[in-house]
PAGUDREN-807267 format. One record per residue: residue number from 1; residue in one letter; chain; y, x, z of N, C-alpha, C, O, CB in turn. Coordinates in pm, whole numbers, plus 50000, padded with zeros to 5 digits. Glycine has a CB too. Layout:
N
R  seq  type  mol  n.north  n.east   n.up  ca.north  ca.east  ca.up  c.north  c.east   c.up  o.north  o.east   o.up  cb.north  cb.east  cb.up
R  NUM     A    A        Y       X      Z         Y        X      Z        Y       X      Z        Y       X      Z         Y        X      Z
...
This chain:
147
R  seq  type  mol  n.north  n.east   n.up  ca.north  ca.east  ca.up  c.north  c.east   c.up  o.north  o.east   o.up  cb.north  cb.east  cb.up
R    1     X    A    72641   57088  31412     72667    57016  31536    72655   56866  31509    72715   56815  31414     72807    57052  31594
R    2     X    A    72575   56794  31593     72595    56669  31587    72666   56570  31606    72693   56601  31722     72551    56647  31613
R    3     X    A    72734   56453  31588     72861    56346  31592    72845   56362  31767    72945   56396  31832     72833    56147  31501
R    4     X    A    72720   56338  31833     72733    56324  31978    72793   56418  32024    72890   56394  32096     72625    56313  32047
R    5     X    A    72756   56556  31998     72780    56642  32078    72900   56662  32026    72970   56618  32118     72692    56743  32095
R    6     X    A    72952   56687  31969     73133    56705  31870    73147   56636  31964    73179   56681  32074     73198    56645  31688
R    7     X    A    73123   56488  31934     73210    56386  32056    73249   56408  32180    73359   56370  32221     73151    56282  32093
R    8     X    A    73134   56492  32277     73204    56514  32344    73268   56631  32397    73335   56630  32500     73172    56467  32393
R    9     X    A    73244   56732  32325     73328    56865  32305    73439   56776  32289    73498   56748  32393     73293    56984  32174
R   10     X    A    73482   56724  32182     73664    56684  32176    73688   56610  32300    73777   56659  32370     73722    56569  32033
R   11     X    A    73636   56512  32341     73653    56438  32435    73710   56495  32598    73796   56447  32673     73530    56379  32430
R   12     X    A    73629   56606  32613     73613    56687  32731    73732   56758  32704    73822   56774  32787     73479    56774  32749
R   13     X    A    73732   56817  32539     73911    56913  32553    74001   56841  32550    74113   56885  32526     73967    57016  32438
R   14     X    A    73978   56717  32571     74149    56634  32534    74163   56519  32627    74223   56413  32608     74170    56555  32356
R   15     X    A    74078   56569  32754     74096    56428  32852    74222   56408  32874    74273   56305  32829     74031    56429  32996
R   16     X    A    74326   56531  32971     74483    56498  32966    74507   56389  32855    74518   56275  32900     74579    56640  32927
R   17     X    A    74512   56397  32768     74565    56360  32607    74532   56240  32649    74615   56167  32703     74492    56421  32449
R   18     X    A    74420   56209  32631     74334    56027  32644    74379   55973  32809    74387   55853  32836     74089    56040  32637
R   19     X    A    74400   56054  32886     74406    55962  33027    74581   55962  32999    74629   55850  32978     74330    56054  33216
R   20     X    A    74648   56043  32997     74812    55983  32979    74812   55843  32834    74866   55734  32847     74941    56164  32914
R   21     X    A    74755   55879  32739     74729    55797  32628    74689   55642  32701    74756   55539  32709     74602    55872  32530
R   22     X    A    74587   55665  32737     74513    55548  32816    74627   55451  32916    74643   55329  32926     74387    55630  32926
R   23     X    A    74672   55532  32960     74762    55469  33086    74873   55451  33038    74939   55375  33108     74785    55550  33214
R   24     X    A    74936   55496  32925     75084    55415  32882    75028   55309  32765    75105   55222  32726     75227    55540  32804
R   25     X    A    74887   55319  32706     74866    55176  32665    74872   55048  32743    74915   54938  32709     74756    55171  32620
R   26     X    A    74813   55093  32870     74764    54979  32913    74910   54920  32999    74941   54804  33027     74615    55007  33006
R   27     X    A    74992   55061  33029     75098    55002  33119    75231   54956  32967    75352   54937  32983     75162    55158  33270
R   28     X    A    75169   54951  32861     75322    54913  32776    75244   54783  32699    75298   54743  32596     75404    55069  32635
R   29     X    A    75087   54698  32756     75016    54602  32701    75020   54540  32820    74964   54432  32803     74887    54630  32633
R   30     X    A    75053   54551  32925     75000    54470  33023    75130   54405  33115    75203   54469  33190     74894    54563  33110
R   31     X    A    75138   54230  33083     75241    54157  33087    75187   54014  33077    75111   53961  32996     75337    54199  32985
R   32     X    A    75268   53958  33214     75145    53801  33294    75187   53724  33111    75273   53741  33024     75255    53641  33531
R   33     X    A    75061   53636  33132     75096    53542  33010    75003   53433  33043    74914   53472  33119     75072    53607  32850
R   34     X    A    74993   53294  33004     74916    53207  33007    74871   53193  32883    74941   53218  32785     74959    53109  33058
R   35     X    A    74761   53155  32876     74702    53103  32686    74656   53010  32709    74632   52966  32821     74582    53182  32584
R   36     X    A    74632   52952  32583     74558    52814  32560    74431   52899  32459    74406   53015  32427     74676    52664  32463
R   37     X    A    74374   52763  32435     74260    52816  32293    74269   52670  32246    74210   52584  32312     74056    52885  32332
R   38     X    A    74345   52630  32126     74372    52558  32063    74290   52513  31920    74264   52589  31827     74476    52593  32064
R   39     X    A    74257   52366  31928     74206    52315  31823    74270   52325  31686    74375   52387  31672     74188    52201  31855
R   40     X    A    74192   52246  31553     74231    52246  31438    74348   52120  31433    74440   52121  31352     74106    52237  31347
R   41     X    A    74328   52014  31533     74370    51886  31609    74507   51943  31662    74595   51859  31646     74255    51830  31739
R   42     X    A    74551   52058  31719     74625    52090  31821    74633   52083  31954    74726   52118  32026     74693    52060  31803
R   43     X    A    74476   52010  31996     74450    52029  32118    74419   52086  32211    74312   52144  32194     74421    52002  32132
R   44     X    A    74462   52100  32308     74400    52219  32453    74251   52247  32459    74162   52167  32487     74426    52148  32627
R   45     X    A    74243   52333  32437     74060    52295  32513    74012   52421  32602    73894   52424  32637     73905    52279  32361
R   46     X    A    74099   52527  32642     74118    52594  32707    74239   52636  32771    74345   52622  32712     74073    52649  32666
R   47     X    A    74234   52688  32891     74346    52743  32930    74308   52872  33027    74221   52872  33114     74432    52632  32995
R   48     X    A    74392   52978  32993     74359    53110  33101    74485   53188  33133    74593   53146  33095     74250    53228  33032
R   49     X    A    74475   53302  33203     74569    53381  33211    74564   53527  33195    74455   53569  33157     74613    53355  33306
R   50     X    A    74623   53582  33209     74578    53710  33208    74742   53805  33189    74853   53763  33158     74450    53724  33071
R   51     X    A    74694   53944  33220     74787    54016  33186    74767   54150  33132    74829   54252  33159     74855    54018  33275
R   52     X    A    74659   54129  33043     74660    54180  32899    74556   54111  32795    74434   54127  32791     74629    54335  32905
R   53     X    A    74639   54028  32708     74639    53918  32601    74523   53991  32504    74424   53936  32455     74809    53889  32519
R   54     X    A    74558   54112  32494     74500    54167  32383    74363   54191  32422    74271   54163  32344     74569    54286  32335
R   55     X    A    74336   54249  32559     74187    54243  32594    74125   54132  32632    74007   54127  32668     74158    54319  32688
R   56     X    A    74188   54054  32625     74125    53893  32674    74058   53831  32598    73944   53787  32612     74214    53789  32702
R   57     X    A    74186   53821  32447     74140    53741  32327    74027   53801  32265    73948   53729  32205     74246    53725  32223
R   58     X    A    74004   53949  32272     73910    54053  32276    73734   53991  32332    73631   53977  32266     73986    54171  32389
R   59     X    A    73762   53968  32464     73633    53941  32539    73596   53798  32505    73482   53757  32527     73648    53961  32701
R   60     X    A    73705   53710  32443     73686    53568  32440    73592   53525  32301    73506   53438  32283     73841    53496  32441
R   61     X    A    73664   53650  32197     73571    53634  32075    73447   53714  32042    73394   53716  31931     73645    53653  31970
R   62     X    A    73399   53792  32172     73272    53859  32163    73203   53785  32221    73090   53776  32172     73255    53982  32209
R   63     X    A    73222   53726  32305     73155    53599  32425    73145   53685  32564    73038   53703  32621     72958    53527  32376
R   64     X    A    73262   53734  32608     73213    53806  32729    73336   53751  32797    73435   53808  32844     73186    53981  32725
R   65     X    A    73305   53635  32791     73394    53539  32916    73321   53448  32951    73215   53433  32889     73532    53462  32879
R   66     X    A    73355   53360  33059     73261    53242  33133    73278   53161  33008    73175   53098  32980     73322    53156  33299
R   67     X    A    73356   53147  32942     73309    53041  32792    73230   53067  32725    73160   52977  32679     73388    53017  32688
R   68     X    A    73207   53200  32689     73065    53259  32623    73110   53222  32489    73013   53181  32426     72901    53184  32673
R   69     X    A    73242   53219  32403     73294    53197  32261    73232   53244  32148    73288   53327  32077     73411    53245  32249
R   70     X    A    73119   53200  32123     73043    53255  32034    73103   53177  31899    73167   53074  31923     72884    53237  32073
R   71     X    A    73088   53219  31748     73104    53156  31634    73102   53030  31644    73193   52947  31639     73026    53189  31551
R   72     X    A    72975   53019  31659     72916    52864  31683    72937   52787  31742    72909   52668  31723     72829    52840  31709
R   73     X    A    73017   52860  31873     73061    52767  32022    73203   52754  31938    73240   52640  31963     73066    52866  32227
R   74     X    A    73286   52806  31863     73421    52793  31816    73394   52700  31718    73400   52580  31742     73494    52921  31767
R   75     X    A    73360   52753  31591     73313    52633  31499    73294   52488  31579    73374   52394  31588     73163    52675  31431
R   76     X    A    73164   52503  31633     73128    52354  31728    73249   52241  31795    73255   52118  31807     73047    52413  31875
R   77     X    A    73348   52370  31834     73459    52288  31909    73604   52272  31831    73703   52215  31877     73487    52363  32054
R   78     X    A    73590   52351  31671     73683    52330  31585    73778   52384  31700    73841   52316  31780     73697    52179  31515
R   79     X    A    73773   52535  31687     73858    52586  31782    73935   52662  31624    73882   52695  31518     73776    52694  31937
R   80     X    A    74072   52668  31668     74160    52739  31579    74229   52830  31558    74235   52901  31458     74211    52706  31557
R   81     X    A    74320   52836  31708     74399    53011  31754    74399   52978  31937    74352   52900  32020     74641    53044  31665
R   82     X    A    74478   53086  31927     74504    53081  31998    74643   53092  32047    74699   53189  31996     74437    53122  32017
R   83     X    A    74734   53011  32148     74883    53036  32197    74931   53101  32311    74841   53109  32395     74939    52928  32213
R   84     X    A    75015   53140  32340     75052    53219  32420    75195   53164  32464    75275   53111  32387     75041    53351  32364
R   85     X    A    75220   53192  32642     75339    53189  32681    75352   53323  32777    75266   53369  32853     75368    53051  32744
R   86     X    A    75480   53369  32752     75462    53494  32884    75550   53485  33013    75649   53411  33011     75504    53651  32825
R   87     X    A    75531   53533  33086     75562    53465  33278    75571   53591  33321    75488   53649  33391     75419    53360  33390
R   88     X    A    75730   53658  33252     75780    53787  33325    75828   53727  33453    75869   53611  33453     75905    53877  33244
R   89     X    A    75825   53793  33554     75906    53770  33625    75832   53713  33747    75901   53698  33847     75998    53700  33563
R   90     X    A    75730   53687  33752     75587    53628  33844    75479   53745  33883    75448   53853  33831     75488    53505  33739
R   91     X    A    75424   53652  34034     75336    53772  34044    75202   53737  34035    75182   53630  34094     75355    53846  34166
R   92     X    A    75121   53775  33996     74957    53755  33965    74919   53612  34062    74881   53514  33998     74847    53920  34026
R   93     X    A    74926   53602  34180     74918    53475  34263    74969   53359  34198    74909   53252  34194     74990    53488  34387
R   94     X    A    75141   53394  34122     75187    53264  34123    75168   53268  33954    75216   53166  33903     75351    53234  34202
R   95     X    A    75108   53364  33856     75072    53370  33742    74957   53226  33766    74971   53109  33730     75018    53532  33698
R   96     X    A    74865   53282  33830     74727    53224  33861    74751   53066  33917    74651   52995  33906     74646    53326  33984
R   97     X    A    74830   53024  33957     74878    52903  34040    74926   52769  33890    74901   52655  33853     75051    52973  34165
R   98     X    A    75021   52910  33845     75042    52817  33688    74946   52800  33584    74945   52704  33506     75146    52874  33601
R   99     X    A    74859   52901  33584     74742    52845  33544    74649   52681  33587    74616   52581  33523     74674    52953  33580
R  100     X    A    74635   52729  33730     74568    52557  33797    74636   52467  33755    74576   52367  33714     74570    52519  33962
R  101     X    A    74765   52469  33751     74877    52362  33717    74860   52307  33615    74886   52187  33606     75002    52402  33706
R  102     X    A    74800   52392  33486     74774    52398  33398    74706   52315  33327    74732   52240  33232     74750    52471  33401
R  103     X    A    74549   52360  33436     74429    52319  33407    74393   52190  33472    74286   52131  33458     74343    52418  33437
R  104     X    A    74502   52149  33551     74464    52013  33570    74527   51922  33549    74501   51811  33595     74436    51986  33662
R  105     X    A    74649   51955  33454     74743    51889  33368    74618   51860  33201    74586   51756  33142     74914    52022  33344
R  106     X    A    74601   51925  33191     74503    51916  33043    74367   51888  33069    74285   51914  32981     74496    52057  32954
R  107     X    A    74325   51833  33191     74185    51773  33230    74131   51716  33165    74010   51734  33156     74171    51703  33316
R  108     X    A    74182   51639  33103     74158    51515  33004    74133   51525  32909    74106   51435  32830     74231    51440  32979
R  109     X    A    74137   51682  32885     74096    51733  32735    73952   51757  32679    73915   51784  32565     74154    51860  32718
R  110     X    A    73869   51737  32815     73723    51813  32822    73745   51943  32792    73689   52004  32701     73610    51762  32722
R  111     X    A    73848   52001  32888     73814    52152  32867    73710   52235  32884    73619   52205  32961     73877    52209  32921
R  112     X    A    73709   52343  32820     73609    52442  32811    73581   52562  32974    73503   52647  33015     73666    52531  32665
R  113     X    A    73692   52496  33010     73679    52610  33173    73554   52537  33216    73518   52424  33184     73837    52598  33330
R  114     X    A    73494   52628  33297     73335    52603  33366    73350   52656  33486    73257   52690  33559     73197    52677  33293
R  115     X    A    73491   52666  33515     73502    52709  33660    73550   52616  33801    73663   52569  33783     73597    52815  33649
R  116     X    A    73518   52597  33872     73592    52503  33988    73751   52558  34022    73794   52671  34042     73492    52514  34145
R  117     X    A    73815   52430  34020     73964    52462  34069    73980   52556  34166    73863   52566  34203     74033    52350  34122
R  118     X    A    74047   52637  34239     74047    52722  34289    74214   52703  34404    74293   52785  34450     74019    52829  34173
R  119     X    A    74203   52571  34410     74352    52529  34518    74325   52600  34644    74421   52621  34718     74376    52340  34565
R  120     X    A    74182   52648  34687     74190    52700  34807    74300   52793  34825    74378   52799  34919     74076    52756  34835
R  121     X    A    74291   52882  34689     74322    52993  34658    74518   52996  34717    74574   53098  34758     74273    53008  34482
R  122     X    A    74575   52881  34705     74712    52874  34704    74755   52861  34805    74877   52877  34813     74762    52794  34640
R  123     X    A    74685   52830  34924     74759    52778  35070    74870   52863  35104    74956   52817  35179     74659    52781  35204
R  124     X    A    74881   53030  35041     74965    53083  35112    75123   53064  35030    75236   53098  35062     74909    53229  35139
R  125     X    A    75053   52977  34881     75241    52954  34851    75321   52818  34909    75280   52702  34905     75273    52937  34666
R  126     X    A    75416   52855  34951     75504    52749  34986    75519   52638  34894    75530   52679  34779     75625    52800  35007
R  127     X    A    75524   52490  34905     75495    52398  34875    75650   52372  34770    75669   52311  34665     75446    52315  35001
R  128     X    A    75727   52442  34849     75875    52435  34758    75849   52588  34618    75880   52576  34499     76060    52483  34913
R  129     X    A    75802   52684  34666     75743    52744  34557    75659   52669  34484    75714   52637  34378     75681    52846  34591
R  130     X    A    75543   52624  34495     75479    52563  34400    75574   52453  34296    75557   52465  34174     75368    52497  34478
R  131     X    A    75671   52349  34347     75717    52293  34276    75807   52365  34163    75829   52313  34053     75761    52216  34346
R  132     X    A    75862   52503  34209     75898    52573  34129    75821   52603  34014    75844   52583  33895     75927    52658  34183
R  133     X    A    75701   52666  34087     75598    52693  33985    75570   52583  33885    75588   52609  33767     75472    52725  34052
R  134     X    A    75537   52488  33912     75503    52402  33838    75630   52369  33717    75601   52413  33605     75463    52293  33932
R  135     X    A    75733   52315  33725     75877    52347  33699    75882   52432  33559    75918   52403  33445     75943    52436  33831
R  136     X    A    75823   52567  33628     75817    52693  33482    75693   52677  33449    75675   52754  33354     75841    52879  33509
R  137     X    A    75589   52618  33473     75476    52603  33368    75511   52503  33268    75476   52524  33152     75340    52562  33431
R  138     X    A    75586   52379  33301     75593    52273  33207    75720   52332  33109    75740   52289  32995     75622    52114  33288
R  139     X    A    75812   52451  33178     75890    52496  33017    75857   52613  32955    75939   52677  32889     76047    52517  33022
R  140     X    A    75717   52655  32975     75727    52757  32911    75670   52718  32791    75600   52620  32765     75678    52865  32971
R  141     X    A    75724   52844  32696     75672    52808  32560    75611   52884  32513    75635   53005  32522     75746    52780  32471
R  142     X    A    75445   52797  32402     75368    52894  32378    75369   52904  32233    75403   52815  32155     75242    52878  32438
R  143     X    A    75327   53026  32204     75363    53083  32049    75224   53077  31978    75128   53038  32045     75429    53259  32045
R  144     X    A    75208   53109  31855     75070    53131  31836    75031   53281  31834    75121   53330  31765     75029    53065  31712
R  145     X    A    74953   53375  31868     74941    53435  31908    74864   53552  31810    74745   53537  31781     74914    53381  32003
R  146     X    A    74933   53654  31768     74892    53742  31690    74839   53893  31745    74894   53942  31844     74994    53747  31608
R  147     X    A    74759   53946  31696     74787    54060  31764    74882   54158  31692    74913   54264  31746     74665    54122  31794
């Protein structure tokens, strides 16, 4: 029998197995967090969010993000780790809000985002929420980030 076809003989007898498997990975990995992508300097030169860290930092070092993080693009920018803060307690909107907050607090960095601000995006939070928001972006604290 060949590796393909084995493959998916097991595969096919053990979907239960892999789809409960599958779904308490992703639901015991998946938790709002903001990152940076930090220099050798200690400087910002990215900022994102997400709420699962592990597939992110994942897509960031294959180049399958709008940064396109290739070796060369890291090397080039003396990129170093990456940090992490996590934002239990928020919901994807106001995850995403502390992000902008973020990203236009560290403007000045020549960051690596290639995306346009996205304030349209916020009209529906309250202006006394946002100051909140903003509030817990400036204390949160970021770690360096392991897997």
């Amino acid at each position: 029998m060949e590796y393909q076809e084995w493959k998916q003989k097991y595969y096919t007898g053990n979907e239960s197995y892999f789809k409960k498997y599958y779904e308490k990975f992703r639901e015991e990995n998946t938790r709002h967090c903001i990152y940076f992508i930090v220099t050798e300097e200690l400087k910002v030169k990215y900022c994102g969010s997400t709420d699962n860290m592990y597939a992110r930092e994942i897509s960031h070092m294959n180049g399958f993000s709008s940064v396109e993080l290739t070796e060369e693009k890291w090397n080039a920018n003396k990129l170093d780790h990456f940090e992490v803060a996590w934002c239990d307690g928020v919901t994807k909107q106001e995850r995403l809000y502390m992000e902008y907050y973020l990203i236009e607090k560290y403007s000045d960095n020549d960051l690596l985002n290639e995306y346009e601000p996205y304030k349209v995006k916020f009209k529906d939070i309250e202006e006394l929420k946002k100051c909140e928001l903003e509030e817990m972006a400036e204390a949160l604290v970021f770690n360096i980030y392991k897997r």
